[in-house]
N, C-alpha and C positions, 0 to 999 in steps of 0.2 A: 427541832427546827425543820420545818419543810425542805423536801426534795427539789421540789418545782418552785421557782419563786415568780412572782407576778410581774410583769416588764417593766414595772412602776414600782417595786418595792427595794428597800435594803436591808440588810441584816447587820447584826453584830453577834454571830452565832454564841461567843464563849459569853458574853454578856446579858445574854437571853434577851436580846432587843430585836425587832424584829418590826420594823417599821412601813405602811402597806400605804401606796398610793402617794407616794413622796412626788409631790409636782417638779419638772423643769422650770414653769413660766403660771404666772398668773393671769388671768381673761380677765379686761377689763372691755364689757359689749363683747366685740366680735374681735378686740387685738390682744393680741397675748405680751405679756411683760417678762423676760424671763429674770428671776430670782435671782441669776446671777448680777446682772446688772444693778438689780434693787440692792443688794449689800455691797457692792461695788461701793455703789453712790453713796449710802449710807454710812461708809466706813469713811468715806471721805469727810463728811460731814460733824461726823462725831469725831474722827481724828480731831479736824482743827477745833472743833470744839471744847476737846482734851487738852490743846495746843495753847489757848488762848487764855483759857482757865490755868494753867499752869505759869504762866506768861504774869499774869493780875497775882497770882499767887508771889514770886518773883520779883515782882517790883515793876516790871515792862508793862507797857499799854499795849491792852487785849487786841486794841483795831491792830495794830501790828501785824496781826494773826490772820483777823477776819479779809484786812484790805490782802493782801495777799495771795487768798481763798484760791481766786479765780488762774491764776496763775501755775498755781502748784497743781489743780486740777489738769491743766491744759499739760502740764512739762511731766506729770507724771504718767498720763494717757499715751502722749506724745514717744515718750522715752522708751514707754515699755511692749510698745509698738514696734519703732526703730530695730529697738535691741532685739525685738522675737525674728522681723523681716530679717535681719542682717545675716541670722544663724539659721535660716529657712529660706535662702535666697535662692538656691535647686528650683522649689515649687514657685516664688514666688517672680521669679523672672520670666516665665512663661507664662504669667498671670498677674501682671501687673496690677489690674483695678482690685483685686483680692486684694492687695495691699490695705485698701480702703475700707474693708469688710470687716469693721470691727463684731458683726454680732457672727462671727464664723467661729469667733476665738481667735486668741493668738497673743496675750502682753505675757511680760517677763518683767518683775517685779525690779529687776537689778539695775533693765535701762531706765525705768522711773524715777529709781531714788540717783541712780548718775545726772539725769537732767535736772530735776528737783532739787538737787545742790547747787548746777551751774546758774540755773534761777535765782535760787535762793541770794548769791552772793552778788549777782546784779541787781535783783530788789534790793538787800541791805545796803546795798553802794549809795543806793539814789535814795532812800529812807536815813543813810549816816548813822547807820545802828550796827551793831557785831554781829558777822554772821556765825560765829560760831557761838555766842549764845542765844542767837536764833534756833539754830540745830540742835542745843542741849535741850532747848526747851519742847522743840515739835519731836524731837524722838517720842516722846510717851504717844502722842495720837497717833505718830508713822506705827509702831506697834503696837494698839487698839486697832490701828485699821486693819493691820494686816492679819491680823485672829481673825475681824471679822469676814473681811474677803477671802480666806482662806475657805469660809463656808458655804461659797458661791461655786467651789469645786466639790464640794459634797453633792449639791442639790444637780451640779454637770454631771456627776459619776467619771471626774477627770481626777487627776493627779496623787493619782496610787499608785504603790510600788506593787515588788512582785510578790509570789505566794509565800503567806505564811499562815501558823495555827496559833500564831500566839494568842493573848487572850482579849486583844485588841481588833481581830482578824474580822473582815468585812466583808460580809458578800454581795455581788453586783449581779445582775442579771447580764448575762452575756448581749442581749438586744440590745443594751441601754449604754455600751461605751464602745471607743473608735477600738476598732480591727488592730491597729498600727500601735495602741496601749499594752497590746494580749500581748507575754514575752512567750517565748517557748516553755519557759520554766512555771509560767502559768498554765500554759493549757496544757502540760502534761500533767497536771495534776486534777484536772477537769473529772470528775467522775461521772460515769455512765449513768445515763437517766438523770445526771442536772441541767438545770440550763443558767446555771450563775459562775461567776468565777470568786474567789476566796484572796484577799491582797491586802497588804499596809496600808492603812487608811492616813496616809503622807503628808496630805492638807492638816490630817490631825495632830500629828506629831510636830509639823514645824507652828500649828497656832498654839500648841502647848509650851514649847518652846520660846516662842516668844512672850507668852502671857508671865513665863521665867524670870526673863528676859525685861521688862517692864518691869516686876517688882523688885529685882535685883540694882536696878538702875534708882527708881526711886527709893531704898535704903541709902543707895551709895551718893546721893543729889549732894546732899552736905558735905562728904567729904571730898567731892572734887578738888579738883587743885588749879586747874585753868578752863577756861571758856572752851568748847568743845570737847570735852573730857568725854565726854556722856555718849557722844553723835560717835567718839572713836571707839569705844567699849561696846555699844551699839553692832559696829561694822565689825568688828572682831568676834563676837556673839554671835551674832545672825551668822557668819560666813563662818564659822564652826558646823554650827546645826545645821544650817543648807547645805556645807556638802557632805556630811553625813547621811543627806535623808537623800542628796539627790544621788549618792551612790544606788541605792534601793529605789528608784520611780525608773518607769518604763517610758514617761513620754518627753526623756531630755532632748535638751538642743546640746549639738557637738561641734567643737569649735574643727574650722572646715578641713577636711581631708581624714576627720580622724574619728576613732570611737570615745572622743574624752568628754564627756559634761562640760560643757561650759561652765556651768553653773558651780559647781564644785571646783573649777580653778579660782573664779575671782573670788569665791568664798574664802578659799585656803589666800590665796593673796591679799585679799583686804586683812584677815584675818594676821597673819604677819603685819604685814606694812602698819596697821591699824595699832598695834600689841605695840610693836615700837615706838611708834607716835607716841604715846600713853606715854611708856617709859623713858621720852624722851623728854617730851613735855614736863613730868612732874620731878625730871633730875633740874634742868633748867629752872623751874621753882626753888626748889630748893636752895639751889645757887645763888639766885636773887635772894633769895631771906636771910642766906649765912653772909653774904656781902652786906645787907643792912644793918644787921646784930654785930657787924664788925666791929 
C-alpha cells in the first residue's frame, strides 16, 4: 500500500483496497452536484419506498406512505438541522445566515427522527390512522435510508473515529478532511513521509449496524405484541450502537459546558426508556389476554 496517497483517494490498507480518484460531487456542465446530497435524497426516496411497500404488504394503503413523503422530508431536514445548530450554537451565533448553509454540513440524525415523530403523529391525527403502526411500518425504510446516507460521509471523508490498525482501518489523505476531525491521538500516529491519516471508518460500522438492525426487526415483525413494538426496539438498538461508535468519532457535538457526546447520552437514554416501553407494553398485553381467557 502506497506511502503517498493521492488527495482524491482512499484506502482500506488491511483489506488491500485501495481506491483512486473517489469524487466529492458530480459536474453536471459547469455545476457540481455533491454525492452527498444525491444519497441523501435517495435514501429518502427508497426509505418511503421501503415504507409504503411494507405498509401494502400489512394490510394499510401505500398512499398513506407516499402522501406523506413531502412532510417527513421537510421535519426530517428541519430537525436535524435544529438539533446540530442547537449544540453548535458558540459558532453559529456569531453567524447566523450559516444557520441557513445547508451545503456547509451540519444535520444530526437524532433531531430528524425527534421531529419526524412529532409530524408523524399530527399527520396520523388528521389521516385517523395509528401512529404507532405508522412507525412500525416506516422503521425498515428510516433504516435503508440511513446505511444509505451513511455513504454520503464516506464520499465527505467525515465521520471517522480515531486511529486504529484493525482490519477495517481506513486511510484518508490528510488534504481531504476538517483540521478540528484530526484528534491528537491521530496525528501522533501520523508517520513520516505520509500524507494520510489511518481511522475507524464510523459511518461504516453504524450502516452495518443498522443493516442488523433491519433484519433483526423484520424476523421479529410477527412476533410483536403491540403497535409500536418495532419503532421502540428500533430506538433501543440504534441508541446502543450510536453510543458505542460515537464514544470513538472525533467530530461530536457535546452537550454545553461539557466534554460529553451528545449523542451517546440520548442513545443510552432512548435506549433505557425505549427497553422499558417494550417491557412494559408486552407485560400489559399479556394482562389483557389473561383477563380474557378468564
Amino acid at each position: 500500500m502506497e506511502q503517498m496517497m493521492g488527495d482524491m483517494d482512499i484506502a482500506f490498507p488491511h483489506l488491500g483496497i485501495y481506491l483512486q480518484n473517489v469524487p466529492k460531487t458530480i459536474m453536471v456542465g459547469n455545476f457540481g452536484i455533491a454525492i452527498y446530497g444525491i444519497l441523501v435524497a435517495s435514501a429518502m426516496l427508497i426509505g418511503i419506498s421501503i415504507s409504503a411497500h411494507v405498509g401494502k404488504k400489512t394490510g394499510q394503503d401505500p398512499d398513506l406512505y407516499w402522501d406523506s413523503f413531502v412532510w417527513i422530508v421537510i421535519s426530517a431536514i428541519a430537525g436535524a438541522r435544529i438539533y446540530y445548530v442547537i449544540f453548535m450554537w458558540e459558532f453559529y451565533k456569531d453567524n447566523l445566515l450559516q444557520i441557513f448553509n445547508l451545503r456547509a454540513g451540519g444535520l444530526a440524525i437524532y433531531g430528524g427522527i425527534f421531529l419526524c415523530v412529532v409530524t408523524i403523529f399530527i399527520y396520523c391525527r388528521k389521516k385517523k390512522v395509528s401512529a404507532p403502526l405508522y412507525l412500525d411500518t416506516i422503521v425498515f425504510g428510516l433504516l435503508i435510508g440511513q446505511v444509505i446516507g451513511r455513504w454520503g460521509n464516506f464520499f465527505n471523508r467525515e465521520v471517522f473515529g480515531e486511529y486504529t490498525d484493525s482490519l477495517l482501518a481506513m486511510r484518508l489523505p490528510v488534504a481531504m478532511v476538517r483540521a478540528s476531525d484530526i484528534s491528537e491521538s491521530i496525528a501522533a500516529h501520523m508517520t513520516e513521509g505520509t500524507n494520510y491519516i489511518q481511522v475507524h471508518p464510523t459511518f461504516l460500522y453504524e450502516g452495518m449496524w443498522n443493516l442488523m438492525i433491519c433484519l433483526l426487526l423484520f424476523l421479529y415483525m410477527r412476533k410483536k405484541k403491540f403497535d409500536g413494538e418495532l419503532f421502540l426496539i428500533y430506538l433501543a438498538a440504534y441508541g446502543v450502537g450510536r453510543a458505542a461508535i460515537e464514544y470513538i468519532r472525533t467530530d461530536q457535538l457535546y452537550l454545553p459546558g461539557t466534554k460529553i457526546p451528545v449523542s451517546m447520552v440520548v442513545g443510552l437514554v432512548l435506549a433505557v426508556c425505549s427497553t422499558a416501553a417494550v417491557i412494559i407494553g408486552r407485560m400489559r398485553k399479556k394482562e389483557i389476554k389473561e383477563i380474557k381467557t378468564v
